[in-house]
N, C-alpha and C positions, 0 to 999 in steps of 0.2 A: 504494500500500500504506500503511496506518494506523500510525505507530507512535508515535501518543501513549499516556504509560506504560507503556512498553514497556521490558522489561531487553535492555540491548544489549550482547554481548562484542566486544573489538577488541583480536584476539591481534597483538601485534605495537605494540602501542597507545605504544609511550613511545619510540617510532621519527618518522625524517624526515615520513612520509605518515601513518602513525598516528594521532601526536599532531596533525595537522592535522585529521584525520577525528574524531576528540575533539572538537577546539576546534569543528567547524562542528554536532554532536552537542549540545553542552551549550546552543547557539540553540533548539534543539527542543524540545517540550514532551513528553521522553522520561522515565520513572520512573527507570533505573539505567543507569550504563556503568561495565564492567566493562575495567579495562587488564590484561591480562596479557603480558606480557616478560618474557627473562632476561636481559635489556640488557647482550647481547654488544654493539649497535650503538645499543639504543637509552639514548636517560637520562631518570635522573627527573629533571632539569633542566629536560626537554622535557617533562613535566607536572605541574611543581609547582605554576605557578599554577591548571590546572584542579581539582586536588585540593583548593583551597577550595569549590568547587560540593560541594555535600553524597550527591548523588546518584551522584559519579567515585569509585569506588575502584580500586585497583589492587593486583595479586598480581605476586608474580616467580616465574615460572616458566617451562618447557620444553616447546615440542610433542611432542619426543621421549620425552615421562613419562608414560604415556597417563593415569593414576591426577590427576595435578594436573590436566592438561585435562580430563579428566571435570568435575571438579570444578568449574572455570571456567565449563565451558559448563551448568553444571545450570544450568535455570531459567532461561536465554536466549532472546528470542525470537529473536533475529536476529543474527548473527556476521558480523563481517571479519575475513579472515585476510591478515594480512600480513606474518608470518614469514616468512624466507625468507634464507640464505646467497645473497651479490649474487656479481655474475661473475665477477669478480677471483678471490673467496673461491673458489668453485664452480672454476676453472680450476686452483688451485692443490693444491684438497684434494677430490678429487671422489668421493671416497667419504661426505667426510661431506654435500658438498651431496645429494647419495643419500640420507642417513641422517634430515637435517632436510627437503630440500623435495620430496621425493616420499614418503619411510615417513613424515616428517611431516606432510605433507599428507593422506595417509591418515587418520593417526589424526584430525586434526581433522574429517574426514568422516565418520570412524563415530563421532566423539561426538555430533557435529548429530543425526543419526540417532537415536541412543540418546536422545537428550533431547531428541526431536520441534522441533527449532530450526525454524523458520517459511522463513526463506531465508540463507542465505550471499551474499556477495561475497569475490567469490576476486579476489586481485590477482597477474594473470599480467604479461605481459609482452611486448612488440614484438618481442623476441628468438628469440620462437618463429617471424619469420618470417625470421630470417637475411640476409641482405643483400637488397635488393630487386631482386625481377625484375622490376617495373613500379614506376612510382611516379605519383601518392603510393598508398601499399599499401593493401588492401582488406579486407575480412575474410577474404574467400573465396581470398586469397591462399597460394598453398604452401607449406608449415612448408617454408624451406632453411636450416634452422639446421644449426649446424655447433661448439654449445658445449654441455659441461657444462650451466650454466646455463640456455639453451635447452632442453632434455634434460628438464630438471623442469620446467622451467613447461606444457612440451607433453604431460610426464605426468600434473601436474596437473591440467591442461586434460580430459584424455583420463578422469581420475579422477571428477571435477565431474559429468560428462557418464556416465560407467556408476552414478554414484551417487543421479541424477536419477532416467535409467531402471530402475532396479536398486528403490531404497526411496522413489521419488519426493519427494528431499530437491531443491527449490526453489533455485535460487543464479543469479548472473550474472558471466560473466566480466571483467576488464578488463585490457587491454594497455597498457600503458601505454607512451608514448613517453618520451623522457629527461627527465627528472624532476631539476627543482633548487627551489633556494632555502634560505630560514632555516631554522635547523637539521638543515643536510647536513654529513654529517661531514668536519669541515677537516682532523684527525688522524692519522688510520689509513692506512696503505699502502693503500688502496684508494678513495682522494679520486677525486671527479671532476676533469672537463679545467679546467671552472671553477675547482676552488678550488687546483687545481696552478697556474695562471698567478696566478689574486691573490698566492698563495705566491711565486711567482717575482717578480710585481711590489712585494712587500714587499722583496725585498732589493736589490732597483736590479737583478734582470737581465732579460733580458732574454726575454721567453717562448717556449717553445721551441713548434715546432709542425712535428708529423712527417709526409714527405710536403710535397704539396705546399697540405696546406690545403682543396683542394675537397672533403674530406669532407663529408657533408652530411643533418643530425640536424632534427627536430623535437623543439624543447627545450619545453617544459610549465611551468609555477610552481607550486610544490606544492599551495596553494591551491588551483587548479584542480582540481590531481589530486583534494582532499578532496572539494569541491563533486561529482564525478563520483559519487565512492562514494556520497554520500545520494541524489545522483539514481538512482543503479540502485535502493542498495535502495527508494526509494518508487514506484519503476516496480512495471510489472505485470508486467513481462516476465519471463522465466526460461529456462534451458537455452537461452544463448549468449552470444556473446563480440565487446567492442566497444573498437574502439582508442580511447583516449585522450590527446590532442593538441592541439595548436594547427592543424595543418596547414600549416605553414608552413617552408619548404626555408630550412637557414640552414648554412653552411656555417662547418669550425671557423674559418677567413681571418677570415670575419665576424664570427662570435664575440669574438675573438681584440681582432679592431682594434674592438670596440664597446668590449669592459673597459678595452683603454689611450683611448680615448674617455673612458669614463667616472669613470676614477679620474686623466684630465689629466695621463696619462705620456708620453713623446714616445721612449720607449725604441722600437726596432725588433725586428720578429720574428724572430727565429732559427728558420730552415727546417732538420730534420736530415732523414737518409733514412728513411723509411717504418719501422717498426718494428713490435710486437704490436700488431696493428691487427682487431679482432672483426666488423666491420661498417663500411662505408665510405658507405654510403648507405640511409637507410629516415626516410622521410616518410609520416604515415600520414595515410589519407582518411576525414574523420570525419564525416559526415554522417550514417549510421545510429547513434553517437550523439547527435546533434544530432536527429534524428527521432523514434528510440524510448526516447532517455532523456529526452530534452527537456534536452543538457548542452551547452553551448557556453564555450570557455573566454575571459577576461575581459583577463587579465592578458597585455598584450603582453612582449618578450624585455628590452626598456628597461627599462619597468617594472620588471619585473621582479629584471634585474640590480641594478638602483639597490637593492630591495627586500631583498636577498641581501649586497650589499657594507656596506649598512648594519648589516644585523643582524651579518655577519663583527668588522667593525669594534667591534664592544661587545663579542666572545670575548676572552679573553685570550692576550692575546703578538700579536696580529692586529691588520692595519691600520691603515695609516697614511696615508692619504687621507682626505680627505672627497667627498661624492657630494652 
């Protein structure tokens, strides 16, 4: 798909995956990108420097407004949506996860619609398939979710897909497996595993890890993640849905002893009893990626971390290692 000079919307745009989808955007020989957020999660920190490109602007607003999103998307050829209340949030307040990632996903649907948008990418979620019944998981795999959060992305999913057939509005799904790197929020009650143990190895203790550790995630670099979005949208493809991953089985034990690895701490693990635990194993099988988007990801879990503890390490009040 074409999209030199091309206005491009990226709701969600001043967020962790967002503002990477920006940053790999503004390489292209695109006319306009349009950021819209109400950066509950995300910040204009996270794209101050693209906002010297003359072409980046950005709006603060709500998908839940339908009058501003309208607005947003007038004139768009092409839209990522990547708003969205994450699991934690969605477990705790699940009316409003309802409110922003299914009625909001809605409305971002009928605005594409309403202002002939060319294709979407909808950024769903690995979640939709719940723990794994086989591994590593498939497309064709059974929604066994069993979360809030699940709950919308499968509605979204489900939404994408009647809105295809319904006004023949063009889009591509993506699931994405665990999702880290620079600029993931280190602050908020709702940190990932990674940035709770650097937290923990910032103060001398020692990192907790609940169970017995065999847990077992396919972790991603956000980067990656970006790179995937521009591969869907310049693909040709449309109405379906492809996991996005490394494919690669790493368990939190591993995890765990790579960062005291890496940040040269010789602190030992603290094992506690299994706790709120959402999914214990899901490695996803990426090949029809790799096939029909032409996306394979770059950045091994090393890499990566180093790439993550570095950037942490320049936040404020954080880090006290070097890598």
């Amino acid at each position: 798909m074409e999209i030199r000079n091309s206005k491009i919307l990226v709701i969600g745009g001043a967020g962790l995956i967002g503002s990477h989808i920006v940053e790999e955007l503004v390489q292209e020989d695109v006319g306009q990108l349009v950021i819209l957020d109400n950066f509950t999660r995300g910040k204009l920190e996270n794209i101050e420097h693209l906002l010297q490109d003359d072409r980046v602007e950005y709006h603060e607003g709500d998908i839940t407004h339908v009058d501003v999103l309208d607005h947003a998307v007038k004139g768009a050829d092409y839209v990522f949506h990547l708003a969205a209340l994450w699991l934690l949030h969605c477990h705790e307040f699940p009316r409003a996860s309802f409110e922003v990632n299914i009625a909001g996903t809605f409305n971002v649907l009928e605005a594409c619609v309403k202002n002939d948008v060319e294709k979407l990418i909808y950024s769903s979620s690995a979640s939709v398939y719940g723990d794994a019944l086989e591994s590593p998981i498939m497309e064709d795999h059974p929604y066994n979710n069993r979360t809030f959060y699940g709950a919308t992305k499968i509605a979204g999913e489900h939404m994408c897909r009647a809105f295809f057939h319904r006004y023949g509005l063009p889009y591509v799904g993506l699931r994405y497996m665990n999702v880290y790197g620079p600029r993931q929020d280190y602050k908020s009650a709702y940190t990932s595993v990674i940035m709770k143990v650097l937290d923990q190895i910032d103060l001398g203790k020692s990192p907790v890890v609940y169970g017995d550790g065999s847990q077992a995630y396919d972790f991603i670099h956000v980067r990656d993640i970006a790179r995937a979005n521009v591969c869907a949208l310049k693909s040709n493809t449309t109405d379906d849905f492809y996991n996005v991953g490394c494919g690669i089985k790493t368990t939190i034990k591993e995890l765990v002893e790579l960062l005291l690895e890496l940040t040269e701490c010789d602190l030992e693990i603290q094992y506690e009893p299994a706790g709120l635990t959402f999914v214990t194993n899901r490695v996803g099988n990426i090949e029809k990626a790799e096939c029909e988007l032409d996306f394979k990801s770059e950045i091994d879990l090393k890499q990566g971390l180093v790439d993550t503890i570095r950037w942490r390490n320049q936040q404020p009040d954080t880090g006290i290692y070097s890598v």
